[in-house]
C-alpha positions in Angstrom: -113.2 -52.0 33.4 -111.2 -53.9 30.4 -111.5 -52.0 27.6 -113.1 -52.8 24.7 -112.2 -52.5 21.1 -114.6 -50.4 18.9 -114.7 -53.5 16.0 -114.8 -55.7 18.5 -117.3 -59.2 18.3 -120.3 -58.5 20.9 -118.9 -61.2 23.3 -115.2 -59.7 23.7 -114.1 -59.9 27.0 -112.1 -56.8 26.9 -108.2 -56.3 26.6 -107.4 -56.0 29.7 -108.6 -59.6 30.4 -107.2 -62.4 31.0 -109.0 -64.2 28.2 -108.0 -61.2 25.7 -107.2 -63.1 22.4 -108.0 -66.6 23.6 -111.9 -66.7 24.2 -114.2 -68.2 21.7 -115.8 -64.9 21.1 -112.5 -63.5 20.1 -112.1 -66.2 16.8 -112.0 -64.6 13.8 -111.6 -60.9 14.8 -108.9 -58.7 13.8 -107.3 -57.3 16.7 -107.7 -61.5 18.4 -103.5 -61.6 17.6 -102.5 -58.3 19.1 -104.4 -58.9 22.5 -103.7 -62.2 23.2 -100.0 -60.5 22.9 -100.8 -58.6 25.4 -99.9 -55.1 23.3 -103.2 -53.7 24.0 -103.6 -54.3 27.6 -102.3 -50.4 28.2 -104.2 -47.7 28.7 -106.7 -46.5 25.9 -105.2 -43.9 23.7 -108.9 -42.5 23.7 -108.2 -41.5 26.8 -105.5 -38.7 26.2 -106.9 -37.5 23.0 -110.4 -36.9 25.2 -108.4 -35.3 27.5 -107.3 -33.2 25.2 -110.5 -32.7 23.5 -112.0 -31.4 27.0 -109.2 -29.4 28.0 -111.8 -26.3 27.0 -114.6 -27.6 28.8 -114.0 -25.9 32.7 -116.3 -28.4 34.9 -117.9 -31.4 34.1 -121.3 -32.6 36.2 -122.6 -36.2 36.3 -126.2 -36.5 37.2 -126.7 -40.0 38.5 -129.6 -41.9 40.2 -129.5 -45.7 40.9 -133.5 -45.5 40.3 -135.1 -45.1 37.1 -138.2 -42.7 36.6 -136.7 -40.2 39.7 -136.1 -37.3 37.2 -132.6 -37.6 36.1 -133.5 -36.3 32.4 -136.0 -33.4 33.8 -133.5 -32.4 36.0 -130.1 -32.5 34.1 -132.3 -30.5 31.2 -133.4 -27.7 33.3 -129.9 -27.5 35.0 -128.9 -26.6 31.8 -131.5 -24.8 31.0 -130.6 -22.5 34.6 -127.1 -22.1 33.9 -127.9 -21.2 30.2 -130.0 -18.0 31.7 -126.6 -16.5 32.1 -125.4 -15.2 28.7 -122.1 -15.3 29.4 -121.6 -18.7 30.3 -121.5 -21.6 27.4 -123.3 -25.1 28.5 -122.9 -28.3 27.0 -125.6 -30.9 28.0 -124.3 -34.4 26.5 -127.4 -37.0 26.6 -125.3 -40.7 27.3 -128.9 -43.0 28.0 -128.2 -44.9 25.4 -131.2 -46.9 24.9 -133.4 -44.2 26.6 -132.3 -40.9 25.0 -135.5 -38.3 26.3 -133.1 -35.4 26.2 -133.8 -34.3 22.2 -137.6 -34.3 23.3 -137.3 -32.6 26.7 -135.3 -30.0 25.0 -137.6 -29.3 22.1 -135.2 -30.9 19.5 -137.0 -33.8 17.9 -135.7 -34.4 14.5 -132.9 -32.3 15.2 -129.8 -34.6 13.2 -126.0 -34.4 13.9 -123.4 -32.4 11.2 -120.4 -33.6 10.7 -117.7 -30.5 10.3 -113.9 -30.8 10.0 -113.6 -30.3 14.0 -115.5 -32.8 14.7 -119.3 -33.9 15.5 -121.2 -30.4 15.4 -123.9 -30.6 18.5 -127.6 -28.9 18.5 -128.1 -26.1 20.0 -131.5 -24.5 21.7 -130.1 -21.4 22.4 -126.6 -19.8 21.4 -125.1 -20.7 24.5 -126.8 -24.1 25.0 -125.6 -27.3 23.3 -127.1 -30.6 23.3 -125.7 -34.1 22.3 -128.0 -37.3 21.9 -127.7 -40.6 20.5 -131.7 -39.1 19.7 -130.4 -37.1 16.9 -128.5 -40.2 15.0 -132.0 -42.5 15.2 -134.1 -42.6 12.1 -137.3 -42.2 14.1 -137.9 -41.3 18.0 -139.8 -44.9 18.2 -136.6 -46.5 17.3 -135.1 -48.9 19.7 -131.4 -49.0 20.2 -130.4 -52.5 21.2 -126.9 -52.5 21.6 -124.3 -54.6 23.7 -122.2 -52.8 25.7 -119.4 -52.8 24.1 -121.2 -50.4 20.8 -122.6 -48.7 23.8 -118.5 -47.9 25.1 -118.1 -47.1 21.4 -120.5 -44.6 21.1 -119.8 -42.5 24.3 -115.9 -42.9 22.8 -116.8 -40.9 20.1 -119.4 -38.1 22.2 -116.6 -37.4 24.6 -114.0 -37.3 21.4 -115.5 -36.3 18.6 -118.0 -33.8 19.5 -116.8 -30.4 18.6 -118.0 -28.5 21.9 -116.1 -25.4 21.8 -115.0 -23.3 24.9 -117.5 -24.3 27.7 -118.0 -23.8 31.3 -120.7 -26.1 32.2 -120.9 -29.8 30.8 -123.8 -32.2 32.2 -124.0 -35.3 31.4 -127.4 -37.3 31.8 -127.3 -41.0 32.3 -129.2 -43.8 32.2 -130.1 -45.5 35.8 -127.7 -47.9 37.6 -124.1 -48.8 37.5 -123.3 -50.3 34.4 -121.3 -50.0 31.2 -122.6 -46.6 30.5 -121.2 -45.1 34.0 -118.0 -46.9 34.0 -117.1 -45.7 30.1 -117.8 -42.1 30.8 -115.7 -42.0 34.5 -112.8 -43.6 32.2 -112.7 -41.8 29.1 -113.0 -38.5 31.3 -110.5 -40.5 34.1 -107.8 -37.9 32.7 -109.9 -35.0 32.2 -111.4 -34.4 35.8 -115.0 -34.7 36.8 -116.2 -32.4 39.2 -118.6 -34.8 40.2 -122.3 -35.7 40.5 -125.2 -35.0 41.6 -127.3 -37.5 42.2 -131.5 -37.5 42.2 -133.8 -39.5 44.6 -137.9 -39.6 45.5 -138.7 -39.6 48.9 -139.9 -43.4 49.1 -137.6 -46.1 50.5 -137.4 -48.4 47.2 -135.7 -45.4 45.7 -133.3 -44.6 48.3 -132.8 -48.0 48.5 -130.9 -48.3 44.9 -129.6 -44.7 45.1 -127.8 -46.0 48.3 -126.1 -48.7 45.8 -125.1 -45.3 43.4 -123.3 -43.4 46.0 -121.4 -46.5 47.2 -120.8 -46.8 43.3 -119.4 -43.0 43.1 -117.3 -44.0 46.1 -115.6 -47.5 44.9 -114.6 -45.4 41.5 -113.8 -42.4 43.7 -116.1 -40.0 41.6 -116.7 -36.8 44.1 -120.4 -36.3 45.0 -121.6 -32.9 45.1 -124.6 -33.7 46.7 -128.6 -35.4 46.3 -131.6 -34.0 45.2 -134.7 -35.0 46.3 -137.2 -34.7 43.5 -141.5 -35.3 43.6 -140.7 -33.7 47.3 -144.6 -33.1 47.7 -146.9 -31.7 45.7 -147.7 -28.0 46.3 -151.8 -27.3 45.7 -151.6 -23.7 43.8 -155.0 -22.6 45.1 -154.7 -23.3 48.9 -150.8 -23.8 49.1 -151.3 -26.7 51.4 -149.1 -29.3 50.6 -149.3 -32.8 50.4 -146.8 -36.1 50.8 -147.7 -37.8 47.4 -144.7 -40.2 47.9 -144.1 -40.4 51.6 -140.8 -40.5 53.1 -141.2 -43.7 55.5 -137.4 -43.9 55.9 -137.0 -40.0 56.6 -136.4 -39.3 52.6 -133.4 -38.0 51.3 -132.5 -35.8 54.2 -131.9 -38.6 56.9 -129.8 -40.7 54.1 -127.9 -38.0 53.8 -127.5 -37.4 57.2 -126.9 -40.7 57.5 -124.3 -40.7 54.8 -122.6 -37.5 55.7 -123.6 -36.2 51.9 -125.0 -32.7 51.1 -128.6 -32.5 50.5 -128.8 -29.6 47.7 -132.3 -29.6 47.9 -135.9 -30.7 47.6 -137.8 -30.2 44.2 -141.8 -30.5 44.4 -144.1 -31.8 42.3 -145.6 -29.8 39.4 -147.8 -31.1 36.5 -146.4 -28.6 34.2 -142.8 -29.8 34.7 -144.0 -33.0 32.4 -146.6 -30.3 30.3 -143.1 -28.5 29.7 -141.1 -31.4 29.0 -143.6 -32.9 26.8 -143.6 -29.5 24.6 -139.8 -28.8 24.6 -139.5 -26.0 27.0 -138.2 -25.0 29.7 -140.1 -24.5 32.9 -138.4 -21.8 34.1 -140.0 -19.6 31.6 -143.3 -21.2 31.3 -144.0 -21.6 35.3 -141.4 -19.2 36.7 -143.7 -18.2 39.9 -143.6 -21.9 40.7 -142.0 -23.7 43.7 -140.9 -26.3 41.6 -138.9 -23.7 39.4 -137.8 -21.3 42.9 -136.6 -25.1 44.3 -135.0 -25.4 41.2 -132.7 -22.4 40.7 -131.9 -22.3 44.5 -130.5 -25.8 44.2 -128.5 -24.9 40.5 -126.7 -22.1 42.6 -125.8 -24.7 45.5 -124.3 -27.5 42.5 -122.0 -24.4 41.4 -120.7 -23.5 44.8 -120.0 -26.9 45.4 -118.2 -27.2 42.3 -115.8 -24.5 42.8 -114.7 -26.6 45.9 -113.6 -29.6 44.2 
């Protein structure tokens, strides 16, 4: 991806392009003479002072999906939320959906706001070993619409992967928006020197959701991003009187399990559906504790232990 300048016009076509100080977007701004030089074509320093930054962060987990609405946000949030029941271990959950940031609401921290402190960016925290990161905590309202270009987009996970003063952590997830766009590509090259552990990535069981998660793992491959494994979320729905359950969103393809099969990827699991999983996210809490008896939340936890033994592989 060329990289793009943080004061840059909303048109600049990057430094490492070929039209890097000679485009029309580039007239009149201030670094227009040093690219079309070609001095900053090299790698961006950002990149060694994140690595640095995240030399205290132990593994870092992607959660991916190529589909929006599959549960990316639900699921990265109680991942945290599953790894956070064990005292001992610090978790950092870093919200980069940009122009969709549901994280400060799912975790109970609307109108939470961002300190600045002489380390860095100070993150929120739910629990004392459970910090959250959002572009949601720098908007004036939760109604507010970010419209950003991409290259303030690149600017703002910049300064999340460098400036946020996480501390010693052993678990950092990372939700993103749905696709393969700038978002993805910033965050696999700002963390390019820091290692990724990699992703795990969330489908439904209908085709026209495998369909563009298919186009994420080819993604993850072409930018050679490891892939722990696919969940399959809204896997049925569960009645909790007669415990029958029912396909709500049939798998006419074979779901997640024959793409996997298929794609010689690990399946981690299937997570069912459960009205009080949106109930918990619309309140702030964690389902865990609200619905613990519930498949949803057993599905859950079974498929948080399979990420971290996955993990330890890489």
């Amino acid at each position: 991806m060329a990289d793009v300048p943080e004061n840059a016009p909303q048109h600049c076509p990057g430094t490492g392009s070929s039209d890097a100080g000679k485009g029309s977007a580039c007239q009149g701004c201030p670094n227009q003479s040093v690219c079309a030089s070609g001095a900053a074509a090299g790698p961006d320093p950002a990149i060694e002072e994140i690595k640095e930054k995240m030399s205290t962060v132990k593994h870092k987990i992607l959660v991916l999906s190529g589909k929006g609405g599959v549960g990316k946000s639900t699921f990265s949030a109680h991942l945290a939320h599953g790894l956070a029941e064990d005292e001992g271990k610090q978790i950092a959950l870093l919200d980069v959906d940009i122009c969709g940031p549901s994280i400060p609401k799912i975790m109970g921290l609307e109108g939470e706001q961002v300190h600045q402190s002489g380390s860095g960016w100070s993150p929120v925290y739910v629990e004392d070993n459970l910090a959250v990161m959002s572009v949601g905590f720098l908007l004036g309202s939760p109604d507010d619409a970010v419209i950003w270009r991409g290259p303030k987009k690149n600017g703002m996970i910049k300064q999340f992967l460098r400036d946020v003063d996480w501390g010693e952590v052993d678990f950092l997830i990372v939700d993103t928006p749905p696709g393969t766009s700038d978002e993805h590509l910033s965050v696999i090259q700002y963390l390019s020197g820091a290692h990724i552990d990699g992703a795990v990535i969330i489908t439904t069981p209908q085709e026209v959701s495998l369909q563009d998660v298919r186009k994420e793992i080819n993604f993850c491959l072409k930018v050679k991003l490891p892939i722990i494994g696919v969940v399959e979320n809204m896997s049925g729905f569960i009645c909790p009187k007669c415990k029958n359950e029912s396909q709500i969103f049939p798998p006419t393809t074979g779901g997640a399990e024959k793409m996997c099969s298929d794609l010689g990827i690990p399946l981690l699991g299937r997570v069912p559906l459960d009205p009080n999983i949106g109930k918990s996210c619309d309140t702030g809490k964690s389902f865990f504790t609200e619905i613990p008896d519930s498949p949803a939340t057993l599905s859950t936890l079974i498929i948080q232990s399979s990420s971290i033994i996955c993990n330890h592989v890489f």
